[in-house]
C-alpha positions as CSV (number, residue, x, y, z in Angstrom):
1,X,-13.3,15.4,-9.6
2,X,-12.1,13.4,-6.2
3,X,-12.7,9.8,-7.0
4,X,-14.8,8.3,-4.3
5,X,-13.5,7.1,-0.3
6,X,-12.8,3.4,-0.1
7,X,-11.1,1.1,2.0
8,X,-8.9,-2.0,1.2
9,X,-6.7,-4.5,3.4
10,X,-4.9,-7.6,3.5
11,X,-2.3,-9.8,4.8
12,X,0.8,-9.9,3.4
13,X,3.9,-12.5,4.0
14,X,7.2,-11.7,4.1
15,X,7.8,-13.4,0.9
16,X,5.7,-11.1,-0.8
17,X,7.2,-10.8,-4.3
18,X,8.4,-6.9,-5.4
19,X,6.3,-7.6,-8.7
20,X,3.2,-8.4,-6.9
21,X,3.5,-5.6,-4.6
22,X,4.1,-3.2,-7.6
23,X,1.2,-4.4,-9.2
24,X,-1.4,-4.4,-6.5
25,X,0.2,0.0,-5.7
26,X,-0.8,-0.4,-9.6
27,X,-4.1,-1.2,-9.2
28,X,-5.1,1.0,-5.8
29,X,-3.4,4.2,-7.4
30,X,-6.1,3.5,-10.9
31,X,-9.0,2.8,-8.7
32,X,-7.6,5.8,-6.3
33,X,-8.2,7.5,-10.1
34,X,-4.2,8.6,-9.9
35,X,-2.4,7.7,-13.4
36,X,0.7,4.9,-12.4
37,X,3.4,7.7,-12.2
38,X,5.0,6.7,-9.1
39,X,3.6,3.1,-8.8
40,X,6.7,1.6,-9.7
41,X,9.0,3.4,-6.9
42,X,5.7,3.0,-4.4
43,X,5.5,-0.7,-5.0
44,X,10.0,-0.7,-4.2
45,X,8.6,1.4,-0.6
46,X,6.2,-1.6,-0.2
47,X,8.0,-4.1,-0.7
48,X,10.8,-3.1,1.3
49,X,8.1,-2.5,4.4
50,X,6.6,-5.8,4.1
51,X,10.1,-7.6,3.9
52,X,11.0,-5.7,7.1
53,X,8.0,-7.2,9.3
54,X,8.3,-10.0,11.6
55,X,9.3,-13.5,9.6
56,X,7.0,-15.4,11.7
57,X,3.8,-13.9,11.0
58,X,1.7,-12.1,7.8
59,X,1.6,-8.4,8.0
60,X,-1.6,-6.1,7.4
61,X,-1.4,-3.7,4.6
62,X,-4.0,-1.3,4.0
63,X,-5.0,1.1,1.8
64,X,-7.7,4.1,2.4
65,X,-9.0,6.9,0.1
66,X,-10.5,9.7,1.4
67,X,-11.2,13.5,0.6
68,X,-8.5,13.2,-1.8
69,X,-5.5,11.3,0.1
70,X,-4.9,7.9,-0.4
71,X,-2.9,6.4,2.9
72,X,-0.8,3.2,2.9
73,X,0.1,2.0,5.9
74,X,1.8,-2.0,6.9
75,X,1.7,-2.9,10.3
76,X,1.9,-6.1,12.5
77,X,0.8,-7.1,15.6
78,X,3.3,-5.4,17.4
79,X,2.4,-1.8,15.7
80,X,3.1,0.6,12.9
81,X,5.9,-0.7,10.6
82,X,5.3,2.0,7.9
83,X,3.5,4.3,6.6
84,X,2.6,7.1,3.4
85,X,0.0,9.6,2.0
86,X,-0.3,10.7,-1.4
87,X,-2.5,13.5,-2.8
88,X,-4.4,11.9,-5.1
89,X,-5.0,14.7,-8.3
């Protein structure tokens, strides 16, 4: 069964811990109804992504659900700074 859509953002700072990062990819990948294989190493991709923004400012990092595919993507004003899909089983 394909756990339901859903959307979820928020800003971020650069100073963004790893453990806080790997925690929240925790969280989204249970809700997202995956088991926490992967989290860990996602949460690494994260933080690395956030850390790579612009100092100055908060980046946006969202997550969305849907039809099965859960998408991350961290961006700033200035654009895309990364992004990934997962199939969600």
């Amino acid at each position: 069964m394909v756990p339901p859509d859903f959307f979820f953002a928020l800003a971020v700072s650069g100073g963004a811990s790893r453990e806080m990062l790997a925690e929240l990819v925790a969280r989204v990948l249970e809700r997202a109804g995956s088991a926490g294989d992967g989290a860990a190493s996602l949460g690494d991709e994260l933080h690395a992504a956030v850390a790579s923004g612009p100092r100055d400012q908060a980046v946006d990092v969202s997550f969305s659900a849907e039809a099965g595919l859960l998408t991350i993507v961290v961006s700033s004003r200035a654009g895309a700074i990364w992004q990934t899909s997962r199939e969600i089983p």
